[in-house]
C-alpha positions in Angstrom: 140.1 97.5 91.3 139.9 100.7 93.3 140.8 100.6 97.0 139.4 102.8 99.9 141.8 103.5 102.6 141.3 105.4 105.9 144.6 107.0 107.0 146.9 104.2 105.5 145.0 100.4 106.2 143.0 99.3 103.1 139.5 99.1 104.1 137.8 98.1 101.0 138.2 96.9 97.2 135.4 97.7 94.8 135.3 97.4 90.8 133.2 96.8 88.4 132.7 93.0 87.8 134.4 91.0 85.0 131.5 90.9 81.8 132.2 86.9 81.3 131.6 86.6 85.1 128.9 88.5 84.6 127.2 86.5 81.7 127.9 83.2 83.9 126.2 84.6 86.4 123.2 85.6 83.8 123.6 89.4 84.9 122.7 91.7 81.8 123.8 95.1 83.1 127.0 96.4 84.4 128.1 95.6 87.9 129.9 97.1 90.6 131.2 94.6 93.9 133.0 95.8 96.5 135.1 93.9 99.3 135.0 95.2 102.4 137.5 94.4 104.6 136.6 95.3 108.1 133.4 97.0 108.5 134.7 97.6 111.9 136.6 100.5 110.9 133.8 101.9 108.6 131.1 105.0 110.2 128.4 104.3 112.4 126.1 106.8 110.9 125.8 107.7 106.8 126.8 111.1 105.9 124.1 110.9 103.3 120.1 112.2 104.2 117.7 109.0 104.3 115.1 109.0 101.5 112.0 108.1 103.3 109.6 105.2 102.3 106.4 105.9 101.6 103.4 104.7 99.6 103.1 108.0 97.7 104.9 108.9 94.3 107.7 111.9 95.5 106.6 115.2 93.7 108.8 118.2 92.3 108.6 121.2 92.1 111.5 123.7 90.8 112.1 127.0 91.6 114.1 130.6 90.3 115.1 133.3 92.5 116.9 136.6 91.7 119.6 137.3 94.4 122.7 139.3 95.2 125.6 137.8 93.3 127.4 137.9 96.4 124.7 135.9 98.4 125.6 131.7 98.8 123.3 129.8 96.9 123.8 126.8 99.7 121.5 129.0 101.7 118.7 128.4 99.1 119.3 124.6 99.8 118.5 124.8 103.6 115.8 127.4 103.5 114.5 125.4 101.3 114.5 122.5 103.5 113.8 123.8 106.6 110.5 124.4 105.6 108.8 121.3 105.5 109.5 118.1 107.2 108.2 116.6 103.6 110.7 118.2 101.5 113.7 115.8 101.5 116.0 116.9 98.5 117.0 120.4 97.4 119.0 120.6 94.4 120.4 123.6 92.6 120.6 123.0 88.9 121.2 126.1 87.6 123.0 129.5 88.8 124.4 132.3 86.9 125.3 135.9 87.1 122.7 138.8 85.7 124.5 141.7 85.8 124.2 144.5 87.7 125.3 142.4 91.1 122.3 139.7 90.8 122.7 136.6 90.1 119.4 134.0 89.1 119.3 130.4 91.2 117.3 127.6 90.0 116.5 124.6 91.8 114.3 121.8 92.6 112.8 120.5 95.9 111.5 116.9 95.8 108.4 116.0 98.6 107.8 113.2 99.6 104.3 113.2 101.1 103.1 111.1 104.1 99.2 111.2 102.6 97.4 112.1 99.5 98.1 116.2 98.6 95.8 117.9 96.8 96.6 120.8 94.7 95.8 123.4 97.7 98.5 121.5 99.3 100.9 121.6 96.8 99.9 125.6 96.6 100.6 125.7 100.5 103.5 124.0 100.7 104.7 126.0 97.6 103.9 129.3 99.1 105.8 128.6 102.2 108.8 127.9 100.3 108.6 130.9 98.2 108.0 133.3 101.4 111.1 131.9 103.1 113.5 132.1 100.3 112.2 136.0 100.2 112.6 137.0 103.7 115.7 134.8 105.0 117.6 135.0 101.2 116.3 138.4 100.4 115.4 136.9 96.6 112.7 137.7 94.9 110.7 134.8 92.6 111.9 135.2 88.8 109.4 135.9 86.2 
């Protein structure tokens, strides 16, 4: 069992649960409880974004932009997001250095749409992505 403190007073226990517990209790996969000791002490507000819930699948899209190597790719992240109440998750899955002081950043936004989007949407939504990363990141959109 692992234990999560704050300061010094044990807050919660979690591990993963015992297999011949697991088979008595007819659960087929691996199992992680955790004990919480005073939810009083834990935070009022998650530190995580909210995935919203919606009827329609979430749709990806992924991206590569040529930068200056010295330019933070966590900017790509919220330009990225700032551009559409619909885009929920940025992620960066790839970044490396070019040469020459450029560096390429790859990543992947994930919408989730509120209604039906049609591939002029998707174009739309694209585009404004693309013409923010240029003018606030000063990237340009790799080949």
């Amino acid at each position: 069992m692992d234990a999560l403190c704050r300061v010094i007073k044990k807050i919660a226990e979690f591990g993963e649960l015992h297999p011949t517990v697991a088979h008595n209790l007819h659960i087929k996969v691996p199992t992680v409880v955790a004990i919480i000791d005073d939810i009083a002490v834990l935070p009022n507000t998650p530190k995580y974004a909210k995935t919203p819930i919606t009827e329609f699948q979430p749709i990806t899209r992924d991206f590569a932009f040529v930068a200056e190597s010295r330019f933070p790719a966590e900017r790509f992240v919220a330009t990225a997001k700032g551009c559409d109440n619909r885009i929920g998750d940025v992620v960066i899955f790839d970044s490396f250095d070019m040469g020459g002081g450029n560096k390429s950043v790859a990543f992947t936004i994930t919408i989730y749409p509120d209604s039906n989007m049609t591939e002029s949407d998707l174009a739309e939504l694209q585009n404004k992505v693309i013409a923010a990363i240029e003018s606030k990141c000063h990237a340009k959109l790799r080949a």
